[in-house]
C-alpha positions as CSV (number, residue, x, y, z in Angstrom):
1,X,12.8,-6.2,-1.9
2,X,14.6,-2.7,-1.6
3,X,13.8,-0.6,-5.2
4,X,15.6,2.3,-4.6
5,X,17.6,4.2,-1.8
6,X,15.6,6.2,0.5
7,X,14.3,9.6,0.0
8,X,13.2,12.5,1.9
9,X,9.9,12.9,1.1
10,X,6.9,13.4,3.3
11,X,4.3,10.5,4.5
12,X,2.0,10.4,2.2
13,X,-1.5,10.5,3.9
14,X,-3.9,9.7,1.2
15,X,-4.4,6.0,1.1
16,X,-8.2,4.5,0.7
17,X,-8.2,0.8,1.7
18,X,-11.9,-0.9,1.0
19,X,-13.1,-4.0,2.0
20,X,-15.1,-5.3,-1.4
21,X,-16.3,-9.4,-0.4
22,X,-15.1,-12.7,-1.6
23,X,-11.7,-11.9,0.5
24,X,-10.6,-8.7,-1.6
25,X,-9.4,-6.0,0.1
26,X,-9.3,-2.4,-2.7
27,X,-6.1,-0.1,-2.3
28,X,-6.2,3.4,-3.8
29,X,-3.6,5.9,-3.7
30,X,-3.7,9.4,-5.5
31,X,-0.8,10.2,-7.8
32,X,1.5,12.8,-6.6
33,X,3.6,15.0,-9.6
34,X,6.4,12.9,-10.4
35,X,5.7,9.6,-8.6
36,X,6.4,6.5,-11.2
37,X,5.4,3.5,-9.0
38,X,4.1,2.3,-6.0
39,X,4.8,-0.4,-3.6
40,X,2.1,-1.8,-1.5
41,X,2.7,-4.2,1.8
42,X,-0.1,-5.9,3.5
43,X,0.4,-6.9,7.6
44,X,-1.9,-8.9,9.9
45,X,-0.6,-7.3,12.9
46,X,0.9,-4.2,11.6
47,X,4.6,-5.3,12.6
48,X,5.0,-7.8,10.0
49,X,5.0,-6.3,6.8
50,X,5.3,-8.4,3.3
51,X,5.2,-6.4,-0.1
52,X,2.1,-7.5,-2.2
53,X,1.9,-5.4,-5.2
54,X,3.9,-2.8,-7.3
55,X,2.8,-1.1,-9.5
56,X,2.4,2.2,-12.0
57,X,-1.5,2.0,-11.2
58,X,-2.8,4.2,-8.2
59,X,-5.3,1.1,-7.5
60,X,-4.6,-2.4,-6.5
61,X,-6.6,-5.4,-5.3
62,X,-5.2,-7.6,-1.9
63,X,-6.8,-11.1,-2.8
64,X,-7.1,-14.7,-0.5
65,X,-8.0,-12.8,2.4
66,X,-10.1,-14.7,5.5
67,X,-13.1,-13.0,6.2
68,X,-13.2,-11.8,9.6
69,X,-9.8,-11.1,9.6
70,X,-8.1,-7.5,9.7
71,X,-5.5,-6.4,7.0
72,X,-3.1,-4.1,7.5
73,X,-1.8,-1.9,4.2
74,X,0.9,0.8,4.0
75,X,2.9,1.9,1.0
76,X,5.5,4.2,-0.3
77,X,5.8,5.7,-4.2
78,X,9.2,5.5,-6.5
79,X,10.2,9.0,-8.5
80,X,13.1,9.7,-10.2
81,X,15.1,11.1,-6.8
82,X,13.6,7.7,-4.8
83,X,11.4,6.6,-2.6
84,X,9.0,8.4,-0.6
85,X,8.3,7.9,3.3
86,X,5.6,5.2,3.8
87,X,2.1,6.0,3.9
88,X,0.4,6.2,7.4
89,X,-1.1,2.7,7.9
90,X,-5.0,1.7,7.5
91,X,-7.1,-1.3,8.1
92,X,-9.7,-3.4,6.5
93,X,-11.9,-5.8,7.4
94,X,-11.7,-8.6,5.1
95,X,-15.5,-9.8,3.8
């Protein structure tokens, strides 16, 4: 799903991904002046990406996640002039 045209932005670097049990993987981004939304996508190989969660909250929860397994997360924030660059990628462990 494209939200808006792409921007110019820089990669934003701050993204906190948490393994927290019961398959749950925690996302937290900070909020940058003038970001609206986020997007979050989720990979189990780091190719393949599939959007998860958007949202206006800097924190999300990845759900249904095998234990054992490593998830992949990335996003990108929506402003008024677009969308950023995506975020460099981290990794969880799923518990």
């Amino acid at each position: 799903m494209q939200v808006a045209a792409s921007g110019g932005a820089n990669a934003i670097t701050e993204l906190s991904v948490t393994a927290i049990g019961n398959g749950k993987v925690q996302i937290r981004v900070p909020r940058q002046t003038g970001e609206k939304a986020f997007i979050f996508e989720s990979s189990a190989d780091s190719n393949t990406w599939v959007e998860f969660a958007s949202s206006t909250e800097t924190k999300v929860t990845l759900s249904n996640q095998t234990p054992g397994s490593t998830v992949y997360i990335r996003y990108y924030a929506i402003s008024k002039t677009g969308k950023s660059a995506y975020s460099q990628v981290k990794s969880a462990i799923a518990l």
